[in-house]
N, C-alpha and C positions, 0 to 999 in steps of 0.2 A: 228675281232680283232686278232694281232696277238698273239701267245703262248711265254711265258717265263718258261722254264723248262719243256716240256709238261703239262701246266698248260696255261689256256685263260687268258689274260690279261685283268684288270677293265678298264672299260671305264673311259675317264676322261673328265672334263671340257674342256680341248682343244679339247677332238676330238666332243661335242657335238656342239661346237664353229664352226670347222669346216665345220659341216656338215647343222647347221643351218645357217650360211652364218652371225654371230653376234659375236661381241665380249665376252671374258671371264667375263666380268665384268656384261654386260649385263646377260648373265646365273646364276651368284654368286645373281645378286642382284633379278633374276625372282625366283632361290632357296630359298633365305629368304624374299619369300611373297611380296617385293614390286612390290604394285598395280599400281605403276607405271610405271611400263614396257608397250610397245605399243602392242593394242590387234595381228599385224602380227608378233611381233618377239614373243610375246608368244607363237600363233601358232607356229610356222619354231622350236622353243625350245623344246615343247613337240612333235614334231612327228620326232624332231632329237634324242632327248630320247631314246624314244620306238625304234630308226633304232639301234643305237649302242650300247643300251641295258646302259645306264648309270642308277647308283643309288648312291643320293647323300651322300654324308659323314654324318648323320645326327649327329654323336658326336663331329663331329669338328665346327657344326652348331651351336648347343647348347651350346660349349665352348664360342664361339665368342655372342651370344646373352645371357647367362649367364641363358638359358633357359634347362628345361630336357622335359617339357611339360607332364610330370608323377602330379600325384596329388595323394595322402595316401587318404586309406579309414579307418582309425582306429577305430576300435572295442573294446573298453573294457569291455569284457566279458570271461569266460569260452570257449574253443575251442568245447567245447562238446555243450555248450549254441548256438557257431555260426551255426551250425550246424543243431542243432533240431527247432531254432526261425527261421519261414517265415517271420517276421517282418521285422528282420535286415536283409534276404535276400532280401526282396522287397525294400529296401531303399539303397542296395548295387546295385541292378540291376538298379533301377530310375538314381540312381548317375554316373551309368558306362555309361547309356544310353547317359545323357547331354554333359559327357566330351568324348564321342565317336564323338558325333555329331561336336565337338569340337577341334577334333583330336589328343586328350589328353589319354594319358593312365595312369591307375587305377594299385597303388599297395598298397593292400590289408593287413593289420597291424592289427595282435592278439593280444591283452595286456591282458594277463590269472596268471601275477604274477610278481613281483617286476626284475626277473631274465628281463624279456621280455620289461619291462618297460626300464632296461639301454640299451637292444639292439635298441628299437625301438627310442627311444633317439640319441644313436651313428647314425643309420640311417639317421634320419632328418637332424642332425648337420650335415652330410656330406655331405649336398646339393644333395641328392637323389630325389628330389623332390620339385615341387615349391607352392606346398601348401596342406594344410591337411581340412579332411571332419572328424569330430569326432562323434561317435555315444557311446551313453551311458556312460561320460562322469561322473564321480562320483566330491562331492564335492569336493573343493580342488586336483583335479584331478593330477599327477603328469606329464602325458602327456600333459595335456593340460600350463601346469605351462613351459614344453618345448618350445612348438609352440609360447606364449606368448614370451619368452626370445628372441627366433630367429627370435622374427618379421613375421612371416610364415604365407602368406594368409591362414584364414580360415574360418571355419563353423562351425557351432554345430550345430546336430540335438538333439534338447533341448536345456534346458536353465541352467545349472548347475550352483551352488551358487559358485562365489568367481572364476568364471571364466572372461576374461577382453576380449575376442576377442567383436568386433563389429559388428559380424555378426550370428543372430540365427534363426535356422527353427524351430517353434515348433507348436504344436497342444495346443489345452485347454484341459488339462488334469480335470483338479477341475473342470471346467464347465462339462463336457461331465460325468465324474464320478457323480457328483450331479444329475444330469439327468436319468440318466440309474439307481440311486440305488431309486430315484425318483419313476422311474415309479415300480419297482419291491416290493416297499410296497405299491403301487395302487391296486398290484393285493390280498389285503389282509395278508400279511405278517406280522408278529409281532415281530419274533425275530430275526434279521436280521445281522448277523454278514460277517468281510471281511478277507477274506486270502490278507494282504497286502502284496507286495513285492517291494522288492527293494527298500526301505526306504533310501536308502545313495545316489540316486538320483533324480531329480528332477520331475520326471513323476510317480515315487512310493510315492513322500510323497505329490506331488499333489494329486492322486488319493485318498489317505487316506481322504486326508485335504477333498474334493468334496463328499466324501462319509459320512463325518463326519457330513458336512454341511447339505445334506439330512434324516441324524436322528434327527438332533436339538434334543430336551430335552429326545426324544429316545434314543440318544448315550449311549453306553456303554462299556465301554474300555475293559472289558472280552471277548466279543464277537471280540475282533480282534489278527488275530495272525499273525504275525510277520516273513514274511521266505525270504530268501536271495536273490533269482533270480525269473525269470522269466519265472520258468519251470515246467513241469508236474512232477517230482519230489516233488518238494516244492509243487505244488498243494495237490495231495499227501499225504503227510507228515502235510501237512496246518490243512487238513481238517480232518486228522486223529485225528487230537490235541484238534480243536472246538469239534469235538464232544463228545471227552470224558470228557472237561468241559462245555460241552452246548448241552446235548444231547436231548433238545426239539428246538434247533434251525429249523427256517422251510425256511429261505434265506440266500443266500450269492453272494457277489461280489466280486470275483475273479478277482485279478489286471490284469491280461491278459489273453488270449485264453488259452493259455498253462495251464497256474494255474488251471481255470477253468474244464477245461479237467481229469486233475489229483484231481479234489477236486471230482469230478462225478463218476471216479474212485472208491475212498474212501469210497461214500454213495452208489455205488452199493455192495461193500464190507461189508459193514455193514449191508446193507437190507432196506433203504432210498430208497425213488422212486421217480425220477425226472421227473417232478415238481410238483407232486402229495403232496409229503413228505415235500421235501425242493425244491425253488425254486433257478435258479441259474445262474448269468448272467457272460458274462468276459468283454475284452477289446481288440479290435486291429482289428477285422473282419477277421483273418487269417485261414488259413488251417485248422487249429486244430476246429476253430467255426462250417466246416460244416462236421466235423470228428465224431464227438461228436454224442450221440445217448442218450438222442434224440437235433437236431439241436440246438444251444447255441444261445442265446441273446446276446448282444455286441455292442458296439461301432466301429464303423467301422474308422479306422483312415485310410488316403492316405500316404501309405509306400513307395510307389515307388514315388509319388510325393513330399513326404519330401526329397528323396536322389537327383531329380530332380533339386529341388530348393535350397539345400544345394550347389551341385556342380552350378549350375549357381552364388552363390555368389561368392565360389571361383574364378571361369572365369571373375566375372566382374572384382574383388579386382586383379586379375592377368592386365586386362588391365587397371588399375588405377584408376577405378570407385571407389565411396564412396559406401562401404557396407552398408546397412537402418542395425537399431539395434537390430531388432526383425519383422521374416515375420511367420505368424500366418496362418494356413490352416484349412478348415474348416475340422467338422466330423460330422456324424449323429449315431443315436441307430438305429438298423438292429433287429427287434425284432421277433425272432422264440419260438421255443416251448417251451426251457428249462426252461422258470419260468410262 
């Protein structure tokens, strides 16, 4: 190539023309994927390519096909939460996997406070992106009340109340919590209370709801305490609270690994021995379950296949497919020592 200013010159479409012996038009239309280009001039285009070193315009591509090929992964959660939860990592990394495969790129959206809500708003509205992957999604979500306005393919991983998109990944929360606090008054339990969290979405008050339904006329609404996310913090904190008003409690279900972790915490602090003392299970199958001492009982939910399947809705509704209205994944109970 020659130099302008002692500077190499970009290859252009005429010179890959040239050199592939095809017209510009034929290159223009082999650049925006049409498969019907004839498989020799594709060849003669890609090894003219690679000779004159051409890279195509891909923002002047995207104008014209009204395309960025980016897809939002939005979190609304605490940034300190993205951070400490494997969960949302694993349903981050499943999603980055499919729209990789895909040849889509992943940009990555915190909503940790109203401040963060108008930018990540301003964002969308600017055509940054051709469609959104929402995780933890709160009722009446304000983001999500966004994506709904601007029409914006998407996904929820969940099912949040009073959200309208047509397409969700979710797991059985209630079934899987019914099951796991199931088996954990099998093993002789009596007083059985649950550090629920995250009650203002739809996998925290499922969880409640699934744990309620395995105490039937056992329930007791003392034995549940109420704490805001999904972290060993609030585990913590959760289980500091049952015990000072339930201090012959001998089980709990812990809404996730995290919680779980931080309520085990708590009863070692206090002089509890698990699961000697009190028995104690969580939710999610994550890091924190085989962190735990001794090993945690749990539900094992597929995280990186929720993000999988979430970004595969996207790509279909991208290529005009009808999104199903609800895809449902299974989970099993992963049962170790701690109860």
């Amino acid at each position: 190539m020659s130099t302008t200013s002692g500077r190499p010159r970009r290859a252009t479409v005429h010179d890959v023309a040239v050199v592939a012996g095809v017209s510009r038009g034929t290159i223009s239309r082999y650049v925006n994927g049409d498969p019907y280009v004839s498989a020799s001039a594709r060849e003669a285009i890609e090894a003219a390519i690679a000779e004159v070193g051409y890279v195509p315009n891909t923002a002047a591509r995207h104008l014209v096909m009204q395309r960025t090929e980016s897809v939002a992964f939005i979190v609304h959660e605490p940034h300190s939460l993205f951070v400490e939860d494997p969960n949302i990592g694993g349903i981050l990394l499943g999603a980055n996997a499919a729209l990789s495969e895909a040849d889509h790129q992943m940009a990555v959206l915190i909503v940790d406070s109203e401040r963060d809500t108008d930018r990540v708003a301003r964002y969308l509205s600017g055509g940054s992106v051709d469609g959104a992957i929402i995780v933890s999604a709160r009722a009446n979500d304000p983001v999500a009340r966004v994506v709904d306005k601007l029409k914006l393919p998407a996904a929820f991983v969940g099912h949040p109340p009073g959200a309208s998109s047509s397409a969700f990944v979710v797991i059985d929360n209630r079934g899987s919590a019914r099951a796991i606090t199931s088996r954990l008054l099998e093993t002789g339990r009596r007083r059985v209370g649950m550090i629920a969290a995250a009650l203002d979405r739809d996998s925290g008050s499922d969880r409640l709801a699934g744990f309620t339904d395995a105490l039937g006329d056992r329930f007791d609404p003392g034995l549940i305490e109420p704490v805001p996310l999904y972290s060993y913090s609030a585990g913590r904190d959760g289980m500091t609270a049952l015990l000072e008003r339930a201090p012959d409690i001998d089980g709990v279900f812990a809404a996730s690994d995290a919680v779980a972790a931080g309520a085990m915490e708590a009863l070692r602090a206090a002089g509890r021995r698990v699961p000697i003392d009190v028995g104690v299970v969580g939710f999610d199958d994550s890091a924190w379950a085989r962190r735990t001492l001794p090993a945690l009982s749990t539900v094992r939910q597929p995280a990186e296949g929720l993000g999988r399947e979430a970004a595969a809705l996207v790509l279909a509704q991208l290529r005009g497919d009808a999104a199903p209205g609800e895809t449902l994944l299974d989970c099993e109970i992963v049962w170790r020592e701690s109860a």
